[in-house]
C-alpha positions in Angstrom: 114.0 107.2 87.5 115.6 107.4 90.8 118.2 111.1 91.1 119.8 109.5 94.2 118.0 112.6 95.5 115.7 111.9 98.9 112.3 110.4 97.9 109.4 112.7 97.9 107.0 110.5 99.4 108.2 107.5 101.8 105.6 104.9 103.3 107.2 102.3 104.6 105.5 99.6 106.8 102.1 100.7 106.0 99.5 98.1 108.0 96.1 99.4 108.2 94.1 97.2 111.2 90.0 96.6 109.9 87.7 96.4 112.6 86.9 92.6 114.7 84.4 91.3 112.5 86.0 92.2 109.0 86.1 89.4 106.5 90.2 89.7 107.2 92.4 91.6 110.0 94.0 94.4 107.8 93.1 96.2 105.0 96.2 96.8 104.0 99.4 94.8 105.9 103.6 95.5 105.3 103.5 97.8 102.6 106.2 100.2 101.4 107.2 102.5 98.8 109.4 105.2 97.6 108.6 107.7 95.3 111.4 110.1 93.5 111.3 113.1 91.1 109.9 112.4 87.7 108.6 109.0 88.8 104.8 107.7 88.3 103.8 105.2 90.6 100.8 103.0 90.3 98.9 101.0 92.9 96.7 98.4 91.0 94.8 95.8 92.9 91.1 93.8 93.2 88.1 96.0 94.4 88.4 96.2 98.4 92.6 95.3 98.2 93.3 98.7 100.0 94.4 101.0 97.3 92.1 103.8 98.7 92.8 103.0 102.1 96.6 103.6 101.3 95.8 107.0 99.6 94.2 108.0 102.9 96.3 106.9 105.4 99.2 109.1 103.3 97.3 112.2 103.2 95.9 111.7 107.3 92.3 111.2 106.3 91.3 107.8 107.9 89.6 107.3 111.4 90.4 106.2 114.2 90.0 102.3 114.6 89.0 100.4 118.0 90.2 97.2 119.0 88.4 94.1 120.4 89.3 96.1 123.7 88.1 99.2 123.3 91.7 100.7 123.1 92.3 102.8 120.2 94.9 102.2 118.1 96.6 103.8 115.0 97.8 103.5 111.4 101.3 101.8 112.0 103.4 103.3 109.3 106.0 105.5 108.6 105.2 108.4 105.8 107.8 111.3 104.7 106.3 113.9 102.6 109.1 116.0 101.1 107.5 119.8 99.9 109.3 121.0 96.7 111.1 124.6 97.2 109.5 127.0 95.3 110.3 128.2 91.9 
């Protein structure tokens, strides 16, 4: 039920690197979403697809990750939380 209204949450582009030595390169690669008003969204998905690791990169709760080179590096995402006005 989109209101043509801004979303209150935007991800878009979530990628979230694993460390070198991880069975695959990101836990979560490309991912994005709106979600409006009165909507419900669900994130369904094998064990170990990412679903908690997308919960917590939206509310700032994951580490820092290193690279092969010792540089960190960060979540590369864009995420809009829109704060309702109280009532």
């Amino acid at each position: 039920m989109n209101t043509g209204k801004d979303p209150l949450l935007s991800v878009q582009n979530l990628s979230i690197p694993l460390e070198k030595g991880s069975d695959r390169k990101f836990a979560v690669e490309d991912v994005s979403f709106e979600l409006h008003a009165g909507e419900i969204l669900c994130i369904v998905g094998e064990s170990g697809s990412g679903k908690s690791m997308s919960a917590n990169a939206i509310l700032g709760l994951l580490p820092l990750i290193s690279s092969p080179a010792k540089d960190p590096f960060y979540l590369k995402a864009r995420i809009w939380l829109r704060r309702r006005k109280p009532s």
